[in-house]
C-alpha positions as CSV (number, residue, x, y, z in Angstrom):
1,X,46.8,126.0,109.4
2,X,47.2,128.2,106.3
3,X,47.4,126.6,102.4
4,X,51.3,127.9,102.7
5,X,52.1,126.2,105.8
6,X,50.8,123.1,104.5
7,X,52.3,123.4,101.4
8,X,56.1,123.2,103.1
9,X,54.4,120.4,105.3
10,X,53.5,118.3,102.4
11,X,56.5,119.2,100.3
12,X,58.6,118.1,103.5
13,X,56.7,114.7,103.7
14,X,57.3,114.3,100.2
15,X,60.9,114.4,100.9
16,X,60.8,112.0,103.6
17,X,59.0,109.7,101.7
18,X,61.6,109.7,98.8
19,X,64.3,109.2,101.5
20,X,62.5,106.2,103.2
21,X,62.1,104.2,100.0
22,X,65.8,105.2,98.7
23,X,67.0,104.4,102.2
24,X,64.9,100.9,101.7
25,X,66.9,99.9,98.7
26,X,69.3,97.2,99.3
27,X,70.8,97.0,96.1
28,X,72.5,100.1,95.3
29,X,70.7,102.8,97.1
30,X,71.9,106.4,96.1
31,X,73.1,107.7,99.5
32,X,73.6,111.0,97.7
33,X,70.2,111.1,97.1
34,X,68.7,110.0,100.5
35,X,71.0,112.9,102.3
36,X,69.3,115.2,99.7
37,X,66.2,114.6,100.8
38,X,67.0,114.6,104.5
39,X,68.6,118.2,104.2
40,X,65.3,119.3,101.6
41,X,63.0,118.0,104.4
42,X,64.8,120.1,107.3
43,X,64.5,123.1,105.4
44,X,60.8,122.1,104.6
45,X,60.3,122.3,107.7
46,X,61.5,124.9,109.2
47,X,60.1,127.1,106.9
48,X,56.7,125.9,107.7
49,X,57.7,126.7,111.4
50,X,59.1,130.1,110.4
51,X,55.5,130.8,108.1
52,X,53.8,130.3,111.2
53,X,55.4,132.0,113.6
54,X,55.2,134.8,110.9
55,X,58.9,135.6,110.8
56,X,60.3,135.9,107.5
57,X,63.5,134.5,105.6
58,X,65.6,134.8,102.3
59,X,65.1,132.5,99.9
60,X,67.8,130.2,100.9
61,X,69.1,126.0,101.3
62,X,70.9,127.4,104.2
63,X,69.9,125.1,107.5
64,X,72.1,127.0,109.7
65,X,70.7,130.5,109.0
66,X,67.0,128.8,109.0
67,X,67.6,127.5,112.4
68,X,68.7,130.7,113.7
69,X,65.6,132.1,112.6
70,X,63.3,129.5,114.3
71,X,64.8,129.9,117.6
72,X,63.1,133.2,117.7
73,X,59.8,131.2,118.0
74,X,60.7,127.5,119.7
75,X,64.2,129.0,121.8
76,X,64.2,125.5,123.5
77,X,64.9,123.8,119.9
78,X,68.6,124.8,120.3
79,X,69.7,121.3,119.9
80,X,69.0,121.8,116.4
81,X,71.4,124.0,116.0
82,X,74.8,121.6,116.2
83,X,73.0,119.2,113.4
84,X,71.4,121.8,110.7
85,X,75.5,123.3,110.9
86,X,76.3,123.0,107.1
């Protein structure tokens, strides 16, 4: 696995950690904030699947085109496609 790839990997578990302990809160948790982190670790990762695959995107938040992109490279991960739909 390239430094790159692993970089979006650990970015993306970074994410998902945030959103675990925000999500753990039972005293005000900032919802805002743990659908932040969801969405940020999506892209994450799909953009590590994307670097390896070797297809390239825009620099972009946008789930829906990412997930269009990856299907190139995992065409069975269409059921993605209904939940990254901004």
């Amino acid at each position: 696995m390239t430094p790159e790839i692993l970089g979006w990997i650990n970015k993306a578990e970074g994410d998902w950690g945030t959103l675990l302990r925000e999500h753990s809160v039972t005293s005000n948790p900032n919802l805002d904030a743990v659908c932040f982190h969801a969405q940020q670790c999506a892209e994450k990762y799909l953009k590590a699947r994307l670097t390896k695959a070797g297809i390239e995107f825009r620099k972009t938040h946008d789930l829906t085109y990412l997930c269009e992109l990856v299907l190139q490279a995992e065409p069975k991960w269409t059921f993605l496609k209904f939940a990254c739909q901004s």
